[in-house]
NULUMGU-943501 format. One record per residue (C-alpha): chain; x, y, z; residue in one letter. Coordinates in Angstrom, 1 decimal, always signed. Example, Ala and Ser with C-alpha at 12.3 -4.5 7.8 and 13.67 -1.06 7.14 Angstrom:
2
atom chain: A c1: +12.3 c2: -4.5 c3: +7.8 resn: A
atom chain: A c1: +13.7 c2: -1.1 c3: +7.1 resn: S
// end
This chain:
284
atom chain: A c1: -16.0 c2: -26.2 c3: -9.2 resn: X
atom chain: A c1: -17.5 c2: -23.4 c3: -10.5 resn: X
atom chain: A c1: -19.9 c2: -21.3 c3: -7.7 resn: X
atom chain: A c1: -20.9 c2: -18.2 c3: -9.7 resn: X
atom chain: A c1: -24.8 c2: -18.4 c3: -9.3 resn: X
atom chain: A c1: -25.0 c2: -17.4 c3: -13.1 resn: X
atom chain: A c1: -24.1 c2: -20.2 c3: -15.9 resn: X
atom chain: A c1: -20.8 c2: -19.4 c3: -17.0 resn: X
atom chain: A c1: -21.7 c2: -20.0 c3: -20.2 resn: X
atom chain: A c1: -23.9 c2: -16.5 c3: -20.1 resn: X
atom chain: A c1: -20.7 c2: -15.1 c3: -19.3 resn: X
atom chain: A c1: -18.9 c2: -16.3 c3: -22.6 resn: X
atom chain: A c1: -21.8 c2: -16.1 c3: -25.2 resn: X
atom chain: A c1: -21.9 c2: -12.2 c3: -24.2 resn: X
atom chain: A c1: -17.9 c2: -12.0 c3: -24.7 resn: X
atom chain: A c1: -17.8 c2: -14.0 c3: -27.6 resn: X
atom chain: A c1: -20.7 c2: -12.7 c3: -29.4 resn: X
atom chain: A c1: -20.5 c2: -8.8 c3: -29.3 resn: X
atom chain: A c1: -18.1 c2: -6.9 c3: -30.6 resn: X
atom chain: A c1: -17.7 c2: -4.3 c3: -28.1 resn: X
atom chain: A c1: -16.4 c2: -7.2 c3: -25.4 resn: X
atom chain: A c1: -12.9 c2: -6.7 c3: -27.8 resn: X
atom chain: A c1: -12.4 c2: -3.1 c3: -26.5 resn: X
atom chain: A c1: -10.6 c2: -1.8 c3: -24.0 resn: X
atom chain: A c1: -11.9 c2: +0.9 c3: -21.5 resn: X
atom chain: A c1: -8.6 c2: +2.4 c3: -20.9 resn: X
atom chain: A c1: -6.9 c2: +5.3 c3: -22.5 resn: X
atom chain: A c1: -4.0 c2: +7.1 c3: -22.1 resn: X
atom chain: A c1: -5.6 c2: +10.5 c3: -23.2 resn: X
atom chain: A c1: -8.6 c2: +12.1 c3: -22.0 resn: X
atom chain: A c1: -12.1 c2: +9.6 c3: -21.9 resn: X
atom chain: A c1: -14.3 c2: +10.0 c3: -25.0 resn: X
atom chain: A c1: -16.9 c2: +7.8 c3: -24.3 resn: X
atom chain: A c1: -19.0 c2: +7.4 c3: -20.8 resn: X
atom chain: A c1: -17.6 c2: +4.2 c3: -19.8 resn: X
atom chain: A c1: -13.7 c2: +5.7 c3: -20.3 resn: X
atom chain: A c1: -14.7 c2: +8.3 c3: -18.2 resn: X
atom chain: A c1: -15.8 c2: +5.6 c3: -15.6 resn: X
atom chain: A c1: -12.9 c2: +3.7 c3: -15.2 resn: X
atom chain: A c1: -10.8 c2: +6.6 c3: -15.6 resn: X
atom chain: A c1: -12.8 c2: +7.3 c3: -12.2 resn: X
atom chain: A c1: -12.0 c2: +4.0 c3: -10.5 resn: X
atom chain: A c1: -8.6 c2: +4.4 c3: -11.3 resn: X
atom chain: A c1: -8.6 c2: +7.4 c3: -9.6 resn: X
atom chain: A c1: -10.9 c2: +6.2 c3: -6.4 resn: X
atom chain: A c1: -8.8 c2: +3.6 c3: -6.1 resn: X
atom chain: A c1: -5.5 c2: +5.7 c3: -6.1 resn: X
atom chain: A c1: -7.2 c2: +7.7 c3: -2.8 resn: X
atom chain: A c1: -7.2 c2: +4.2 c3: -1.4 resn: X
atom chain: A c1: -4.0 c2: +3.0 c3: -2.2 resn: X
atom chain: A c1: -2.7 c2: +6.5 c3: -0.6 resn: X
atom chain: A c1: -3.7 c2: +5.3 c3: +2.9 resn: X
atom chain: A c1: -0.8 c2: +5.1 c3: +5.8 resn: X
atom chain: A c1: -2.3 c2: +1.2 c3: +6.3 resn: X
atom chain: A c1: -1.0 c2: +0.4 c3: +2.7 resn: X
atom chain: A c1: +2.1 c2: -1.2 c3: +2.3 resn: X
atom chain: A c1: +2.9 c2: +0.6 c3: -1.3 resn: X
atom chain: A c1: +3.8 c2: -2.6 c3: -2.9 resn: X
atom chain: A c1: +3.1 c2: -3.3 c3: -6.5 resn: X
atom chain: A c1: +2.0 c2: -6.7 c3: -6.8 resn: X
atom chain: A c1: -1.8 c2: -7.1 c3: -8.1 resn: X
atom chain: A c1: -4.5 c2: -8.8 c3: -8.9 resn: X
atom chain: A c1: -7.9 c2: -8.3 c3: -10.8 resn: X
atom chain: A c1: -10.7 c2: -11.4 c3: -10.0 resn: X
atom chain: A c1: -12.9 c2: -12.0 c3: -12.6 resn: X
atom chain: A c1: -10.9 c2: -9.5 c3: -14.4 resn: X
atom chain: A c1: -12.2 c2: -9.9 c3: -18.2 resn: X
atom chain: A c1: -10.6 c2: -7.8 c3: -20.4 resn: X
atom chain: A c1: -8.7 c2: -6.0 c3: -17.8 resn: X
atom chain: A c1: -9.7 c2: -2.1 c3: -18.4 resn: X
atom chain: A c1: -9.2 c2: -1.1 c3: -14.6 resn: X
atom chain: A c1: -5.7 c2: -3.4 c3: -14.6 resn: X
atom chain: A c1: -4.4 c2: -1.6 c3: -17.8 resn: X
atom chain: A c1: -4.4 c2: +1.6 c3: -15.5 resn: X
atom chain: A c1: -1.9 c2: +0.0 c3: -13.1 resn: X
atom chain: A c1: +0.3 c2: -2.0 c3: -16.0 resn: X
atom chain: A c1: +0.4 c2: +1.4 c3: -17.2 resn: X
atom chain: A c1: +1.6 c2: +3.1 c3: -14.2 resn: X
atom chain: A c1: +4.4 c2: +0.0 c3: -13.3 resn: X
atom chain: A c1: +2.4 c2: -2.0 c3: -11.2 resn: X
atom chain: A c1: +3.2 c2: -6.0 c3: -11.6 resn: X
atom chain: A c1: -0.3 c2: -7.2 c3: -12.4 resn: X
atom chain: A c1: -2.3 c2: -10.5 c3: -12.7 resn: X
atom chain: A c1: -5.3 c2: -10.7 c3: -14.5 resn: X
atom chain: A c1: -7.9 c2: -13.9 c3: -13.1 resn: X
atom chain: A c1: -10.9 c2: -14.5 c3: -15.0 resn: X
atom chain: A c1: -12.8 c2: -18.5 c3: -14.9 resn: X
atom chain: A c1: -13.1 c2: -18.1 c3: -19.0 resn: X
atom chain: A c1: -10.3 c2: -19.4 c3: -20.9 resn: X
atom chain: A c1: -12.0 c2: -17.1 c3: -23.7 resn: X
atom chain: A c1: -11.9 c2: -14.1 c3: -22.1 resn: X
atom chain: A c1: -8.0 c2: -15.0 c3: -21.4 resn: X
atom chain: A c1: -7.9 c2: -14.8 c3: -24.5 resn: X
atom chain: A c1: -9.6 c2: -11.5 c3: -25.6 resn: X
atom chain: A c1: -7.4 c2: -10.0 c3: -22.2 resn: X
atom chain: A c1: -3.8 c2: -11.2 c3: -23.7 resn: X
atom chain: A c1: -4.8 c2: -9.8 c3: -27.0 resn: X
atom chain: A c1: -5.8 c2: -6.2 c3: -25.8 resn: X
atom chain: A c1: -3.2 c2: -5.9 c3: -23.9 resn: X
atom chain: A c1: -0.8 c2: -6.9 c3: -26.2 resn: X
atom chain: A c1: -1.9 c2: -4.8 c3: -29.2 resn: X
atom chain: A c1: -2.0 c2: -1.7 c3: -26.6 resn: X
atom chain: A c1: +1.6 c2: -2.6 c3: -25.6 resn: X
atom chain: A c1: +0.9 c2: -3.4 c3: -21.9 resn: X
atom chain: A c1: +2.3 c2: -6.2 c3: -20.0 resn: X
atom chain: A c1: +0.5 c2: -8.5 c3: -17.2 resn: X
atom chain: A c1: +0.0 c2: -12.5 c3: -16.3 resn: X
atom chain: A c1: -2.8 c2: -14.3 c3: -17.3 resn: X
atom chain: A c1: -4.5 c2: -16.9 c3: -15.4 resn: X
atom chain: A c1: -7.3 c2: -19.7 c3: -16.0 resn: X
atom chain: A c1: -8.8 c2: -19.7 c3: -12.6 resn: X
atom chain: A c1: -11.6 c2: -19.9 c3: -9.8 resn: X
atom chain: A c1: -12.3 c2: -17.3 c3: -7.2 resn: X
atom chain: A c1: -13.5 c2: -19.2 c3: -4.7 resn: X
atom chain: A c1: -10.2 c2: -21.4 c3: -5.4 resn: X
atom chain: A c1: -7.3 c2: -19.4 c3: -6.4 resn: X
atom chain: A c1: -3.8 c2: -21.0 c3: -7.2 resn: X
atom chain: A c1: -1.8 c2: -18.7 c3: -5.5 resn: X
atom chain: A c1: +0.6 c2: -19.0 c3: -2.5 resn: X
atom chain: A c1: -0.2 c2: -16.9 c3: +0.7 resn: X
atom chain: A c1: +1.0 c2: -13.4 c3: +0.8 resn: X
atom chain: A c1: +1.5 c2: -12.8 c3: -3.4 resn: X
atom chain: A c1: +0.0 c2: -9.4 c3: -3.4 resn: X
atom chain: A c1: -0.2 c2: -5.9 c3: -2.5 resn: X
atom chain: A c1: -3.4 c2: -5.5 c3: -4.2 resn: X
atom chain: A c1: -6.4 c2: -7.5 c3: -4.8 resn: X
atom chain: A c1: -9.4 c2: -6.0 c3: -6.7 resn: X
atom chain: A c1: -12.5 c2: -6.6 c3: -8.8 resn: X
atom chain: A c1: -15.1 c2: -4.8 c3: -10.6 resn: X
atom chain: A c1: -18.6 c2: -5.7 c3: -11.2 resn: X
atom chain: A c1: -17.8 c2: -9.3 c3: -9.8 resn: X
atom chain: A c1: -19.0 c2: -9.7 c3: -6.5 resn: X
atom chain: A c1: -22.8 c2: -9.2 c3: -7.1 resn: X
atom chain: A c1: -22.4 c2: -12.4 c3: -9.0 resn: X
atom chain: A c1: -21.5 c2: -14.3 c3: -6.0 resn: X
atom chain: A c1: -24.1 c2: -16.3 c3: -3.8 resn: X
atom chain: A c1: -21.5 c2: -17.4 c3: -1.1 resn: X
atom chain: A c1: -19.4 c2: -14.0 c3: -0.9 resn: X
atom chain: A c1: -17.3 c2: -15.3 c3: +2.7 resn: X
atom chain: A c1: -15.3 c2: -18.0 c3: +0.7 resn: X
atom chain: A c1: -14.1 c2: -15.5 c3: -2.3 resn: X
atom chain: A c1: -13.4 c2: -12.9 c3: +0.4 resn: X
atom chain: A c1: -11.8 c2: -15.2 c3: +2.6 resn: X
atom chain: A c1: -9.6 c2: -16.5 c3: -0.7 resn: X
atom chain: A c1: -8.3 c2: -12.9 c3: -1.4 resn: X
atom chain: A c1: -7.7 c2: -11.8 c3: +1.7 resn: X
atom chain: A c1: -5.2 c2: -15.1 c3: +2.3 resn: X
atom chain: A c1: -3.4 c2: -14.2 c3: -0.8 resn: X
atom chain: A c1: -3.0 c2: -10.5 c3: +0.4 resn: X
atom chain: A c1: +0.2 c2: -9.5 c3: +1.9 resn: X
atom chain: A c1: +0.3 c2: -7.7 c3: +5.4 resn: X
atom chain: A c1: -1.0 c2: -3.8 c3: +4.4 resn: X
atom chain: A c1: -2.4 c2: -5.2 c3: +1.2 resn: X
atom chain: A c1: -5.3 c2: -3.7 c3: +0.3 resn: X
atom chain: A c1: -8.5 c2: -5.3 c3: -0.5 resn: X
atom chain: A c1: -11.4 c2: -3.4 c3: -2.7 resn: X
atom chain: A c1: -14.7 c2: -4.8 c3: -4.1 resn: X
atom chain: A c1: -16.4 c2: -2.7 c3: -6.6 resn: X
atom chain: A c1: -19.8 c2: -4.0 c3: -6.7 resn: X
atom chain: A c1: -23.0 c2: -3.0 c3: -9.4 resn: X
atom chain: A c1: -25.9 c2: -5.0 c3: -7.1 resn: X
atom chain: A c1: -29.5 c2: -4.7 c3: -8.6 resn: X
atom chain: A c1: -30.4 c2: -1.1 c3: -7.3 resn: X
atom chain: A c1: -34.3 c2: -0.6 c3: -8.5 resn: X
atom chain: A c1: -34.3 c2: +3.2 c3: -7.4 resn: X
atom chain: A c1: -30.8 c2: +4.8 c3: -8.1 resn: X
atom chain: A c1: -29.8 c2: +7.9 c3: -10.4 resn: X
atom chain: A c1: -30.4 c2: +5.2 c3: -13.7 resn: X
atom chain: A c1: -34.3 c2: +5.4 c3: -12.6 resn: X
atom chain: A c1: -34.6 c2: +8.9 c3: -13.9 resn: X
atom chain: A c1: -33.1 c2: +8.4 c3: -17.3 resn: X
atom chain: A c1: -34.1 c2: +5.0 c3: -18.0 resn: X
atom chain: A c1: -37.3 c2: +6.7 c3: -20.4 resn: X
atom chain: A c1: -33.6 c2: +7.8 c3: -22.7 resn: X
atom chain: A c1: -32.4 c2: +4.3 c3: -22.6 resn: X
atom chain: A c1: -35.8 c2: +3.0 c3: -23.9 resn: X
atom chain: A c1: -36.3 c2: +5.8 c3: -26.7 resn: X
atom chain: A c1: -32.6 c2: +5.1 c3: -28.2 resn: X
atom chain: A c1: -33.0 c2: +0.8 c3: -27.9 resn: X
atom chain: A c1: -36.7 c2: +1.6 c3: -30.0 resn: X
atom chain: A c1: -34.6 c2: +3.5 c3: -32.6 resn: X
atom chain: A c1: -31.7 c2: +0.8 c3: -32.3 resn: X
atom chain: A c1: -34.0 c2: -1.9 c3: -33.0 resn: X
atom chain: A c1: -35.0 c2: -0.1 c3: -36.6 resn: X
atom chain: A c1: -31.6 c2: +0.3 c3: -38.2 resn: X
atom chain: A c1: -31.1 c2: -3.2 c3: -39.6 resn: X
atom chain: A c1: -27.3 c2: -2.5 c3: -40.2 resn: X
atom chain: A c1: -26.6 c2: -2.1 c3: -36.1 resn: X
atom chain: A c1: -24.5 c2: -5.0 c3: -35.2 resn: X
atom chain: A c1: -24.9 c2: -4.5 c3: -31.5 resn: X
atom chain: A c1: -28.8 c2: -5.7 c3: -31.7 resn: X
atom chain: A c1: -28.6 c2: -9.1 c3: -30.9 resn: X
atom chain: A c1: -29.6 c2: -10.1 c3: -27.5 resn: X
atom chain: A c1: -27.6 c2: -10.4 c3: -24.8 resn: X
atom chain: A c1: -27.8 c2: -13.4 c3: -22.3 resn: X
atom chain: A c1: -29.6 c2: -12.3 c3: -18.9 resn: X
atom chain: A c1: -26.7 c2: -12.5 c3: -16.3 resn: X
atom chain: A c1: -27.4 c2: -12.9 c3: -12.2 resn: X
atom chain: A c1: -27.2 c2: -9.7 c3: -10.2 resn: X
atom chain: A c1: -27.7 c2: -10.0 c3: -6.4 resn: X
atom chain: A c1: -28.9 c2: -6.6 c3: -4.0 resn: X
atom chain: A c1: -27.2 c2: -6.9 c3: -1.2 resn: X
atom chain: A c1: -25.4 c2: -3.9 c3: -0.1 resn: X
atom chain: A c1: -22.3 c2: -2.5 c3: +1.4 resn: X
atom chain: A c1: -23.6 c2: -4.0 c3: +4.9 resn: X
atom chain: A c1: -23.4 c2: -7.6 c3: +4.0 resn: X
atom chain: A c1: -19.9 c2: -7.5 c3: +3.0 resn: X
atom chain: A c1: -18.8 c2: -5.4 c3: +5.8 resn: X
atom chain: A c1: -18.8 c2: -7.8 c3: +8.8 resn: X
atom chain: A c1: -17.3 c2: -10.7 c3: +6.8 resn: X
atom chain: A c1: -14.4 c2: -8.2 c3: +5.3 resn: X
atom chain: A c1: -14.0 c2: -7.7 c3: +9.7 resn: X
atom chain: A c1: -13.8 c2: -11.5 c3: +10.1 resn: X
atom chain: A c1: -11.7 c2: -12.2 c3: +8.1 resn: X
atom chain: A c1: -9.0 c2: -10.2 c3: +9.8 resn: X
atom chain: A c1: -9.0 c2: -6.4 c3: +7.8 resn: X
atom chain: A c1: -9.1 c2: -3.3 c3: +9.1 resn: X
atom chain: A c1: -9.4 c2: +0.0 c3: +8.0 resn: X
atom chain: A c1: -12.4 c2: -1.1 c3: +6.9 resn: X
atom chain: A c1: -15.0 c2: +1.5 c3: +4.8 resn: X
atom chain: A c1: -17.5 c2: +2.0 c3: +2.3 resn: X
atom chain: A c1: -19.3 c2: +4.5 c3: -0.2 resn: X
atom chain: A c1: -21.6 c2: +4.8 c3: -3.0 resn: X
atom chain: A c1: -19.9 c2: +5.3 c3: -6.5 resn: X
atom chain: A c1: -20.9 c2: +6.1 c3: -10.0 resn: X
atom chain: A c1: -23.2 c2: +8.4 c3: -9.5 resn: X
atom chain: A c1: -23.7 c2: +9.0 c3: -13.3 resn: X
atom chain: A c1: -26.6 c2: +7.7 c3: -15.4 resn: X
atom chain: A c1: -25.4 c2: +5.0 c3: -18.2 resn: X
atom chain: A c1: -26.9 c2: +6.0 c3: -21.5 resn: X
atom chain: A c1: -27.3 c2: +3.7 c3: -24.3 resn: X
atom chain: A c1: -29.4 c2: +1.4 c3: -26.2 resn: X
atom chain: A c1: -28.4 c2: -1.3 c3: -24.5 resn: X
atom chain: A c1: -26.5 c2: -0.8 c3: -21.1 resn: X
atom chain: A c1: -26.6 c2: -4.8 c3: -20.0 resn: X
atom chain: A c1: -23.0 c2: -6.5 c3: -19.8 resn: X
atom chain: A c1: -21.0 c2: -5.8 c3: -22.0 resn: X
atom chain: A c1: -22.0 c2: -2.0 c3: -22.3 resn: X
atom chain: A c1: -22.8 c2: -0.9 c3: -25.6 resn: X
atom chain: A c1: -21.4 c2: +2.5 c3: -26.8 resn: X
atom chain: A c1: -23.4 c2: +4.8 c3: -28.8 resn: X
atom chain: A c1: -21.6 c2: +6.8 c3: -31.8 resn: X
atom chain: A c1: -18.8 c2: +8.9 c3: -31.4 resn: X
atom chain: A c1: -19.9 c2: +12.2 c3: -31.4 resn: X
atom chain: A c1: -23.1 c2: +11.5 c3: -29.1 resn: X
atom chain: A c1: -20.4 c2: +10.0 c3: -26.3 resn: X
atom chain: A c1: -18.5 c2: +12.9 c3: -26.4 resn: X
atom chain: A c1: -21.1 c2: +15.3 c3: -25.7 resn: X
atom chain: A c1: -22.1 c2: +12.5 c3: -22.7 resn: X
atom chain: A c1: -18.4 c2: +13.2 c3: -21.7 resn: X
atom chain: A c1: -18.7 c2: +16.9 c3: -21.2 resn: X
atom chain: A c1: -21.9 c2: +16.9 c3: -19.4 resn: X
atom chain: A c1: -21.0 c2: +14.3 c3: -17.0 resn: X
atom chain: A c1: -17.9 c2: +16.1 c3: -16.8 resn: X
atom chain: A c1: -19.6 c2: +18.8 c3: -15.6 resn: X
atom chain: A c1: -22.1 c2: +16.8 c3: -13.2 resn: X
atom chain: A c1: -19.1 c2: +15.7 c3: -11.5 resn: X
atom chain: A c1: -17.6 c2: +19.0 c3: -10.8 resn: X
atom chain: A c1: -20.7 c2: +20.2 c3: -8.6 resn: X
atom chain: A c1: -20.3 c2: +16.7 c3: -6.7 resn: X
atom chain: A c1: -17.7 c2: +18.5 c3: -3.8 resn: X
atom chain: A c1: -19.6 c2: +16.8 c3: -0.9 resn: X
atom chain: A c1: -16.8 c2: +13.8 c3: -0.7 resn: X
atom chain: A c1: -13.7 c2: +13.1 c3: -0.9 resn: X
atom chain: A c1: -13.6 c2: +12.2 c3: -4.6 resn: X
atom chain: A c1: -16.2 c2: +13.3 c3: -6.9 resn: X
atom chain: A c1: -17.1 c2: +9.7 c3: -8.1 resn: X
atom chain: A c1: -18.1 c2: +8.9 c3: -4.2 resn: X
atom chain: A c1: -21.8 c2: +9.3 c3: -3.5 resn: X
atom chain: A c1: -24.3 c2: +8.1 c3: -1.2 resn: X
atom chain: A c1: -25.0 c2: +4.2 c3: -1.2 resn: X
atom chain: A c1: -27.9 c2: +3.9 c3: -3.0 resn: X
atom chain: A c1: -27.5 c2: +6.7 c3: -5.2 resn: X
atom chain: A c1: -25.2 c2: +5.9 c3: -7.6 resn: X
atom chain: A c1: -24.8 c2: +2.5 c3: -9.8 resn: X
atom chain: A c1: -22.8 c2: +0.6 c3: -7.9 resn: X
atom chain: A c1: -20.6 c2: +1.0 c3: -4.5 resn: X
atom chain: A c1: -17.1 c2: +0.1 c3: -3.7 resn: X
atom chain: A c1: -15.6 c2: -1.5 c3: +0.0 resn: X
atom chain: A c1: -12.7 c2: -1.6 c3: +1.0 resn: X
atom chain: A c1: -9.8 c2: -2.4 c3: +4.1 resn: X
atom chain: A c1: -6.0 c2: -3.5 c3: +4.5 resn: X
atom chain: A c1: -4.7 c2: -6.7 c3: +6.3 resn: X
atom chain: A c1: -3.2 c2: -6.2 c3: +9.0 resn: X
// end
């Protein structure tokens, strides 16, 4: 039984319909678009995580909801056994096929979050990106990946809720000034619509006290991304814009982030601040 609050068919019309669901936001070498340089950040976040003394150092893991697997291809890449989960059958699809033509190896599986077909203990690490805010019942799919996890197996949600006053506020005026242009170049492929997809605001503090029930500890939280997204069109899946354009992006983000020396990581930032925001803890 599917519980996403959005249709899943929203999900798959935006895959199978635009182009830019078929690429990869991994790269060996150094990001030339904004959304490389993104999860080239996770990656690293997650790496400060995974350095812990509560993590067990095992390489078993697992993306939910994983889609075409751009965070996962980081840890194939860098000998991690990894699973890729996503409810689509289609997305599967577009996942096996990525990672195949960019020489990287993982497991594929059909499957539900709320109602996962693994045995107890089977990872080290369970993640997802820009899944969770899809959820109306979080405690069951946080329950279902903290079972699977093995003991000092670390947990981590990155979440994108629907912030209304964040660091995209002050650049949305760019966004609509390049989709006005977009819409007048009749040869742009990426102009059709994109199906609206459910986005909940609840924040780190919701997810905290049932992360705590459910038995984890080590248990923490921050702000992350805290980078606008420019583009003519920056609902899921993110449209790039051309080449040249993301690379000058690149280097001035680039340089945003090397002023940010207040935490730990320069992709941390106050909840609230950047798009989205990451929790985290290890079972005991």
């Amino acid at each position: 039984m599917v519980k996403y609050t959005g249709d899943n068919e929203e999900w798959n019309k935006n895959w199978q319909s635009r182009s830019e669901a078929n690429y990869i936001h991994w790269t060996k070498d150094d990001p030339v678009n904004q959304i490389q340089l993104a999860f080239r950040n996770h990656w690293e976040l997650f790496n400060t995580f995974m350095s812990s003394k509560l993590f067990n150092k095992g390489k078993r893991v697992l993306e939910v909801g994983a889609g075409r697997g751009s965070l996962s291809a980081y840890f194939s890449d860098a000998g991690y056994d990894c699973t890729l989960l996503d409810l689509s059958p289609d997305v599967i699809e577009i996942a096996k096929n990525i990672y195949s033509s960019n020489d990287l190896k993982a497991n594929f599986v059909v499957g539900d979050a709320y109602d996962m077909d693994f045995e107890d203990n089977s990872y080290d690490v369970v993640f997802s990106i820009g899944v969770f805010e899809h959820f109306e019942d979080i405690v069951t799919p946080i329950k279902e990946q903290v079972r699977i996890l093995d003991k000092g197996g670390l947990f981590i949600a990155y979440i994108v809720p629907e912030y209304q006053d964040n660091v995209q506020k002050k650049y949305n005026w760019i966004n609509e000034l390049l989709k006005g242009y977009e819409s007048n170049l009749k040869t742009d492929t990426n102009s059709q619509s994109k199906e609206e997809v459910y986005r909940s605001d609840r924040w780190s503090e919701k997810y905290l006290p049932v992360m705590k029930q459910m038995g984890l500890s080590g248990i923490s939280s921050c702000g992350t991304y805290p980078l606008p997204m420019i583009s003519h069109s920056i609902e899921f899946p993110f449209s790039l814009m051309p080449e040249k354009s993301e690379l000058a992006l690149v280097r001035h983000f680039k340089e945003m982030l090397s002023k940010n020396t207040k935490y730990d990581h320069p992709w941390m930032c106050e909840e609230g601040y950047g798009n989205s925001f990451v929790v985290w803890g290890y079972k005991d």
